[in-house]
C-alpha positions as CSV (number, residue, x, y, z in Angstrom):
1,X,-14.6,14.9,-9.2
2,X,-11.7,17.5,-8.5
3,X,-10.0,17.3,-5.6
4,X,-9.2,20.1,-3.0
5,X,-5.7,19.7,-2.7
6,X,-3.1,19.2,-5.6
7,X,0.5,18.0,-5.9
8,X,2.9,20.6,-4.8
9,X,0.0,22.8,-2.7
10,X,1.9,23.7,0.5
11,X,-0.3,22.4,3.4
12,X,-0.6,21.7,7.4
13,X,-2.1,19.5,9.3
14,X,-2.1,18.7,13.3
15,X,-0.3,16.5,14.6
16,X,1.2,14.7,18.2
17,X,3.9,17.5,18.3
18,X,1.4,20.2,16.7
19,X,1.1,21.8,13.3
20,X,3.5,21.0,10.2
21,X,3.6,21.8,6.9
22,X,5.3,20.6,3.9
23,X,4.0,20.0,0.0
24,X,1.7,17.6,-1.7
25,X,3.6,14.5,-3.5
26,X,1.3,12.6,-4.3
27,X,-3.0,12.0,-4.3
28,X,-4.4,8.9,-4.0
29,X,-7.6,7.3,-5.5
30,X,-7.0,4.0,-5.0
31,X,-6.5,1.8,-2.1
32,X,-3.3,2.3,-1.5
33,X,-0.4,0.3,0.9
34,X,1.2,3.0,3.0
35,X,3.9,1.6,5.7
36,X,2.8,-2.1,5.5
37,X,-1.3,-0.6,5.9
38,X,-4.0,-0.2,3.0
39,X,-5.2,3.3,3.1
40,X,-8.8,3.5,1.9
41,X,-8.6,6.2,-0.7
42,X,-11.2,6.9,-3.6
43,X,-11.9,9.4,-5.9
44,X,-14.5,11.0,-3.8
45,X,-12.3,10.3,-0.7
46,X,-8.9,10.8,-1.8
47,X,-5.5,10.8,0.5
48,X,-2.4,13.0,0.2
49,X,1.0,12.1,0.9
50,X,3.1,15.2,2.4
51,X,6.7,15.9,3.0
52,X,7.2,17.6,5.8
53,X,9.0,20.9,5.0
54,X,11.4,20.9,8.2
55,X,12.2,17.0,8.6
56,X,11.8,15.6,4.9
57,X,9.1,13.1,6.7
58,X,6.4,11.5,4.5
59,X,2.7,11.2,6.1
60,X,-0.2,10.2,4.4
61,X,-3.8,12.2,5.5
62,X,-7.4,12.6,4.2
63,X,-8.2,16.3,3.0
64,X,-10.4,16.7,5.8
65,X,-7.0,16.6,8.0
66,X,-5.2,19.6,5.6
67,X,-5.1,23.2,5.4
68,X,-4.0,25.3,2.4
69,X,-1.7,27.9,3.1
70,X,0.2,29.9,1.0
């Protein structure tokens, strides 16, 4: 199945402070440990890890939680 999003897409996604965006790094399609938690990840339900273009943070969100821009 292909996914929506690919490493290196530039992205946003809401969150507590509002919208950020940053790149793709990686795609998960495995269970996956993210910050001492499994993240349920498949290949029909894959997650993304982002960096955050203004702080250098890493989070880790389905596709259904991501925009494309650019």
């Amino acid at each position: 199945m292909a996914h929506p999003y690919k490493i290196g897409d530039h992205v946003r996604w809401n969150s507590e402070a509002g919208y950020v965006t940053g790149r793709i790094i990686a795609v998960h399609t495995r269970d996956a440990d993210y910050k001492g938690h499994t993240r349920r990840c498949s290949e029909a339900d894959p997650q993304y890890e982002i960096q955050s273009d203004k702080t250098d943070h890493v989070a880790m969100h389905k596709g259904a939680a991501l925009h494309k821009i650019d």
